[in-house]
C-alpha positions in Angstrom: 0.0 0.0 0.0 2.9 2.4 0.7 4.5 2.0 -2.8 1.2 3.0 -4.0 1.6 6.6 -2.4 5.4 6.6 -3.5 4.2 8.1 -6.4 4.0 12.1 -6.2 1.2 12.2 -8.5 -0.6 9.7 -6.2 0.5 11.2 -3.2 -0.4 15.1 -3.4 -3.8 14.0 -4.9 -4.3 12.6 -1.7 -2.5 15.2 0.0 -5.2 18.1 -1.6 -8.1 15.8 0.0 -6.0 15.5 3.8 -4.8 19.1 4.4 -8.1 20.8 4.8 -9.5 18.3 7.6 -6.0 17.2 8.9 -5.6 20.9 9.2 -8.2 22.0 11.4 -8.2 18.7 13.2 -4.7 19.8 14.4 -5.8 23.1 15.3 -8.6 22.2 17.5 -6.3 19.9 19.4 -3.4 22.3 19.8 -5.9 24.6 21.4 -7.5 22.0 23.7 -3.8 21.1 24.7 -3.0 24.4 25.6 -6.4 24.9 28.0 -5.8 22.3 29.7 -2.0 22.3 29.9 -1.9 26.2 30.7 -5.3 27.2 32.0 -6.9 24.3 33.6 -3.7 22.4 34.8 -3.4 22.9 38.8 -0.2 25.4 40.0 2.9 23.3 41.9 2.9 23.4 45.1 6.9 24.6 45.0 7.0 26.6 41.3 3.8 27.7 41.3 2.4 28.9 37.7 5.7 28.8 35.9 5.3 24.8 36.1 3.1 25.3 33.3 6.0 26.6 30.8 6.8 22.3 31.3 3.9 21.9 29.2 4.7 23.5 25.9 8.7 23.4 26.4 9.2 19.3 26.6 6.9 18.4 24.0 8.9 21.3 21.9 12.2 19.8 22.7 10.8 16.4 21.6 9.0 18.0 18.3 12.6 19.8 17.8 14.7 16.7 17.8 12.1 14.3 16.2 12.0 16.8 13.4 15.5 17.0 13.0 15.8 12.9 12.6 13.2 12.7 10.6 15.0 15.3 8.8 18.3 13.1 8.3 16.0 10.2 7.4 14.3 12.3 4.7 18.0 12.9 3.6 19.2 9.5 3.4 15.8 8.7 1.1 17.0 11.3 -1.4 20.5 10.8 -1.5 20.6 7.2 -2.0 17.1 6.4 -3.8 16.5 9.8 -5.1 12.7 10.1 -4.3 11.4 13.3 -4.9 8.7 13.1 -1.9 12.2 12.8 0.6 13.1 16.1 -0.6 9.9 17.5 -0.4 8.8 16.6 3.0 13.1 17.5 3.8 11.7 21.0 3.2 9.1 21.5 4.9 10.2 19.5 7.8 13.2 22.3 8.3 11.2 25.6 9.5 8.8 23.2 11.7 11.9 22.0 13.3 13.6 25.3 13.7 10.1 27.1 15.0 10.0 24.2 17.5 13.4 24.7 18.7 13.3 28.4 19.2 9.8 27.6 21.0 11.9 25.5 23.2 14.6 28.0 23.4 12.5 30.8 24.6 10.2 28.8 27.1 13.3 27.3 28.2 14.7 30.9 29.4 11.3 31.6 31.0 11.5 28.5 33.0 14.8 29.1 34.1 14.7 32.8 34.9 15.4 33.3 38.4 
């Protein structure tokens, strides 16, 4: 079955039907995620409110460096078999990795400030 979406044609036909739904699908569960990880989460008894940072700064981190492997995988797709959907999803892979990275940079600083 995945051979049959190897081919791009194939693929971003598929792709045009997906975005839409997948799209706001994603949307409506970031948002839920950040209610209850920033709003409805209880404070720490010890931090307080800043606990809450935890909630968007480790899954960040993990978004980050998943991205980036996923990234060297893509790589390794399109240097050695030369399929054009490697490069493609090497692209748009790179500023969703490097947004999630500065998120994790910035909420790491917050955390961390004295």
């Amino acid at each position: 079955m995945f051979d049959y979406f190897a081919n791009p044609t194939r693929f971003m036909r598929l792709a045009r039907v997906l975005v839409a739904p997948l799209s706001v699908l994603s949307v409506l569960l970031i948002l839920a995620g950040l209610y209850y990880g920033l709003l409805a989460s209880p404070p720490d008894y010890q931090q307080g409110d800043t606990v809450r940072i935890m909630y968007v700064h480790v899954p960040a981190a993990w978004l980050a460096s998943l991205g980036y492997v996923a990234m060297g995988v893509c790589g390794l797709f399109y240097i050695v078999w030369r399929h054009p959907l490697a490069d493609v999803a090497l692209r748009s892979m790179a500023p969703v990795g490097a947004m999630f990275a500065f998120l994790t940079l910035v909420t790491g600083a917050l955390w961390g400030k004295p």
